[in-house]
N, C-alpha and C positions, 0 to 999 in steps of 0.2 A: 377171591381169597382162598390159599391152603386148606381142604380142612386134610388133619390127620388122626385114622382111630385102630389104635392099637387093642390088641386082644392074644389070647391064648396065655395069658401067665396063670398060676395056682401055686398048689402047695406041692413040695417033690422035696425027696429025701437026698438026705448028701449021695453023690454019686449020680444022682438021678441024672435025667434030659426034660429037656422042655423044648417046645418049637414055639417061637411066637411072632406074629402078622404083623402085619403097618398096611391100611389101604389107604389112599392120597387120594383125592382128587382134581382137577387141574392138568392143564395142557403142557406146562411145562417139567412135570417128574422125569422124562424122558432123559432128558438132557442136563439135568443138576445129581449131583454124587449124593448121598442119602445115606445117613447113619444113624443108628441105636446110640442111647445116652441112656445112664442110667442112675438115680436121684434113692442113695440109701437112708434108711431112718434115722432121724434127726441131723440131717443133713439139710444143708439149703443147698449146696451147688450137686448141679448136674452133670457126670463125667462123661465123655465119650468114650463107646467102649467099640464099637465096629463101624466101618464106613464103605462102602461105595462107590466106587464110579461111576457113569451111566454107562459103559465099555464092560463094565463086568469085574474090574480091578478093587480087590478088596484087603483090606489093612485091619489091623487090631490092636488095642492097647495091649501091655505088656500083662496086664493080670488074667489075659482072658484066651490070648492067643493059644493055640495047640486046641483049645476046648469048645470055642463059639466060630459058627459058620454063618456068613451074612453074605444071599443073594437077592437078587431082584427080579421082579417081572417086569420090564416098560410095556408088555401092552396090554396090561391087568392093573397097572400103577400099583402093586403092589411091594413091600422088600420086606424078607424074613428074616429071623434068625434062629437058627438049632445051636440049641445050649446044648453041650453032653459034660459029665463028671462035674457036676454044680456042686458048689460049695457055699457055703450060712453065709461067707462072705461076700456071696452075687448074690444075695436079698436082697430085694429093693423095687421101688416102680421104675420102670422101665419105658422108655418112650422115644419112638422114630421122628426123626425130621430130618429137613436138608444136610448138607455139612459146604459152609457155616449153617445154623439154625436161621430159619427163618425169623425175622422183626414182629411177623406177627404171633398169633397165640398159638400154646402147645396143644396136643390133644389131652385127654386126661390118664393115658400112661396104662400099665395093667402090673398088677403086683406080683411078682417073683418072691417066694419067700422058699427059701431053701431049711430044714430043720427033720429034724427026726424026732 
């Protein structure tokens, strides 16, 4: 089984940046495309906001594009994402998996809270 644990979120001011990690375990990260989702307060649904290839090819939702950068490492199983010009409206817990998400469980995500 998956596991995935994200980390590097906190508190940062509008404008601000943040970089935040995903390390995966498991033989197969290499070869499945990996995306950031990101689950705001009092929200149940989780949105996808960046995604991956295993090639390197990377896509982004429409409210994020220009601002968030998502690469990966296949032989660290790692995939990042550098936030820069964060806005109150990317608050939120944040959390990496496959793209589609895997069936099995999430990791517990890291908080992004953007505010002055």
């Amino acid at each position: 089984q998956v596991q995935l644990v994200e980390s590097g979120g906190g508190l940062v001011q509008p404008g601000g940046s943040l970089t935040l990690s995903c390390a995966a375990s498991g033989s197969v990260f290499s070869i499945r495309p990996m995306a950031w989702y990101r689950q705001a307060p009092g929200t149940a649904q989780r949105e996808w906001v960046a995604r991956i290839t295993s090639s390197g090819i990377a896509d982004y939702a429409r409210t994020v594009k220009g601002r968030f950068t998502i690469s990966r490492d296949n032989a660290k199983n790692t995939v990042s994402l550098q936030m820069n010009s964060l806005k109150p409206e990317d608050t939120a817990v944040y959390f990496c998996n496959f793209f589609p998400p895997t069936t099995g469980p999430w990791g517990q995500g890291t908080q992004v809270t953007v505010s002055s």
